[in-house]
C-alpha positions as CSV (number, residue, x, y, z in Angstrom):
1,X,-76.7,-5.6,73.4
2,X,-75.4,-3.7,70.8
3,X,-72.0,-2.3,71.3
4,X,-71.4,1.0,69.5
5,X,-69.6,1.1,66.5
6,X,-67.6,3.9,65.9
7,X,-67.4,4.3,61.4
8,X,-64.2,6.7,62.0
9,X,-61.4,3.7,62.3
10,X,-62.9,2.0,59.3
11,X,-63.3,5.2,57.4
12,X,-59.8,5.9,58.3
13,X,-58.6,2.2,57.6
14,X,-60.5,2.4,54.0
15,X,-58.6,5.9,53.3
16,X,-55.0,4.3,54.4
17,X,-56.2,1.1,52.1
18,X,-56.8,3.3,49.3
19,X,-53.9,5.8,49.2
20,X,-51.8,2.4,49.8
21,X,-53.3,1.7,46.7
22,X,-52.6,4.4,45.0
23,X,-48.9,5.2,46.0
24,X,-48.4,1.4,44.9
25,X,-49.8,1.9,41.6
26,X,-47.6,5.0,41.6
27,X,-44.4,3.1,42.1
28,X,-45.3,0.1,39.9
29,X,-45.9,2.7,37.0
30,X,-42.4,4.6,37.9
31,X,-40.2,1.7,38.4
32,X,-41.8,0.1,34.6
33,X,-41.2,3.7,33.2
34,X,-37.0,3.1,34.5
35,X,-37.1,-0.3,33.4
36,X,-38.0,0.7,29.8
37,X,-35.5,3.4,30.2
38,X,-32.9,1.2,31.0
39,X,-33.7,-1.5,28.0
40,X,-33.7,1.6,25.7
41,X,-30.1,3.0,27.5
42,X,-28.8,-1.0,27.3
43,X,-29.8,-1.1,24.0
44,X,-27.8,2.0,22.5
45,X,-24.8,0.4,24.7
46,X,-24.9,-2.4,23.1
47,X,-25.0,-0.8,19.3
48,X,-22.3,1.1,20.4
49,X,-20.3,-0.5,21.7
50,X,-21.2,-2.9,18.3
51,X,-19.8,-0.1,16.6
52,X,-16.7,0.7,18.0
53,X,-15.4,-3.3,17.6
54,X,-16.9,-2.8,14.0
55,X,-14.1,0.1,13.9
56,X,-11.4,-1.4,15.7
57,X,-11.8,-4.6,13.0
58,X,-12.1,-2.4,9.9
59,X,-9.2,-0.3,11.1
60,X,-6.5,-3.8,11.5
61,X,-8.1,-4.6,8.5
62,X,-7.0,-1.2,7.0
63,X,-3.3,-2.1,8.5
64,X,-3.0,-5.2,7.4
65,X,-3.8,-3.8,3.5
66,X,-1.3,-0.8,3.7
67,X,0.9,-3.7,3.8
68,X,-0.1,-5.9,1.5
69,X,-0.6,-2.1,-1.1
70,X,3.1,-1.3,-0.1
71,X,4.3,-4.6,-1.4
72,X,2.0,-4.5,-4.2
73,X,3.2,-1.1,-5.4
74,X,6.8,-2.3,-5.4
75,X,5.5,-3.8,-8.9
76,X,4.8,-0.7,-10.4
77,X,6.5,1.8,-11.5
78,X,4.8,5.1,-11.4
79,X,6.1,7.9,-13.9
80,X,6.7,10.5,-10.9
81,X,9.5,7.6,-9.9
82,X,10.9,5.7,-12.9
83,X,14.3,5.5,-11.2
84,X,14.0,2.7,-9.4
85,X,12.8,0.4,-12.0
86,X,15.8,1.8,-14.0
87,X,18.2,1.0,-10.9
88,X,16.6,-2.3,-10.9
89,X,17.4,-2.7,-14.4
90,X,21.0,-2.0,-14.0
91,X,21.5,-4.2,-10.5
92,X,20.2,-7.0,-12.3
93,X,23.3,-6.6,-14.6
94,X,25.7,-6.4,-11.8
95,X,24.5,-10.4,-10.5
96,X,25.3,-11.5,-13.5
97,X,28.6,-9.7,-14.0
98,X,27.8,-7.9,-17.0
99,X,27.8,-4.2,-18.1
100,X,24.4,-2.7,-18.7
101,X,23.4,0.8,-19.8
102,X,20.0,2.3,-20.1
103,X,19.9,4.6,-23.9
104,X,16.4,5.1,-23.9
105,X,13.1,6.1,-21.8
106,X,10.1,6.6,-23.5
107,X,6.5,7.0,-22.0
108,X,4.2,5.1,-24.9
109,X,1.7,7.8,-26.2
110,X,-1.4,6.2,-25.7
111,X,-0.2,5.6,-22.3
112,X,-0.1,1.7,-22.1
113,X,3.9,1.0,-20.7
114,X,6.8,2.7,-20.3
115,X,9.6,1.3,-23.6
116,X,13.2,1.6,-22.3
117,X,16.2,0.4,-24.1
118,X,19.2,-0.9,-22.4
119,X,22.5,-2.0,-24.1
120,X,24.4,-4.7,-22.6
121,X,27.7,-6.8,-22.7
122,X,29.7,-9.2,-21.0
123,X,29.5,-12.8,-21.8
124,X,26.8,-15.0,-23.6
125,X,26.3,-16.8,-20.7
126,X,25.8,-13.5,-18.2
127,X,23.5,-12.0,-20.8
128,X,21.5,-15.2,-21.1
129,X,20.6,-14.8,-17.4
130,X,20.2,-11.2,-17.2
131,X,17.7,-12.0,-20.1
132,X,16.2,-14.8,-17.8
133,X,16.1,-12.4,-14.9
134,X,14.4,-9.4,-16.9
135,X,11.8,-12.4,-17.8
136,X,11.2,-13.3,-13.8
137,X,11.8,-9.5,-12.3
138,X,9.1,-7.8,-9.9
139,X,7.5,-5.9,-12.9
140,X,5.5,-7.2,-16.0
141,X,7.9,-6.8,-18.7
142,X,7.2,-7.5,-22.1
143,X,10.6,-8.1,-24.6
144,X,10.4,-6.0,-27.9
145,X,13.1,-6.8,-29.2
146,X,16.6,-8.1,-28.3
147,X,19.5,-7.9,-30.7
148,X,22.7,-9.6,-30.0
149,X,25.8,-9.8,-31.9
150,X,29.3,-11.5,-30.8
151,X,32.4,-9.0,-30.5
152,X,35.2,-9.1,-32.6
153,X,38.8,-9.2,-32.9
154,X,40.6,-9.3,-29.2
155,X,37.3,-9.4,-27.5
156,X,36.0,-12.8,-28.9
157,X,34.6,-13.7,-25.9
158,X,32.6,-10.8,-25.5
159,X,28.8,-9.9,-26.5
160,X,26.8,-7.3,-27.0
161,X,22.9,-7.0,-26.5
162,X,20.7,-4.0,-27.1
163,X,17.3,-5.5,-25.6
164,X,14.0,-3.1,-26.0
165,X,11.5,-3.7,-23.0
166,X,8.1,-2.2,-22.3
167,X,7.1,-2.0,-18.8
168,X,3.7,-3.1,-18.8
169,X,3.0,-2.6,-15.1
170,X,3.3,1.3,-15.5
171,X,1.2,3.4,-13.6
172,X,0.7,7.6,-14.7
């Protein structure tokens, strides 16, 4: 007894079995293709977003040395604005309670400082510490020349001081 086998279910089976196959190959291929999309997409995410804190650092970076380059310039005194290294000049004078005058600005030719002149008077004392504070001011000052000389008659008490000081921390 033989029974009769029909071939069409396990032609039919072997068809299914193989398009199965196929459409699972199919999906495995597609669903490596998105994964190496998305590594690729998480990558540039990444570098970006790398980047943009790179930025964000240099720029409070950039901040923080626009401050320290304000303070900085305050010790220079740039030829467009001589004024208020001048005015500095003259309040310095005024804490020590003397009398000081600038008679000269000149701009060195070979453009190394700045030579101003400045006559003074009031007391020995008051000039010694304006000299003292010229010495420890803001700028880099070099002393040419000072000449001082004691007043006479009525005004004993008195001096006078004509100093001569480059500005060495002059900027054209």
């Amino acid at each position: 007894m033989q029974k009769n086998f029909s071939k069409t279910p396990l032609f039919l089976s072997i068809l299914f079995f193989l398009f199965s196959c196929l459409i699972s190959v199919f999906f495995y291929r597609t669903i490596d293709s998105k994964s190496k999309d998305s590594q690729l997409k998480e990558e540039e995410w990444q570098n970006e977003t790398y980047r943009r804190d790179e930025i964000k650092m240099l720029d409070n970076s950039v901040k923080i040395m626009e401050k320290e380059r304000a303070q900085l310039e305050t010790h220079f005194a740039q030829s467009s604005n001589v004024v208020p290294f001048l005015d500095t000049i003259e309040g310095l004078a005024l804490k020590v309670g003397i009398e000081a005058k600038v008679t000269s600005v000149d701009i060195l030719t070979n453009h190394s400082g700045l030579v101003v002149g400045v006559k003074a008077s009031g007391t020995f004392n008051g000039l010694y510490k304006f000299l003292t504070l010229l010495e420890n001011s803001l700028y880099e000052l070099k002393l040419i020349g000072v000449n001082m000389r004691q007043g006479t008659g009525a005004t004993v008490l008195k001096w006078d001081a004509v100093f001569q000081i480059k500005l060495l921390s002059f900027v054209e």
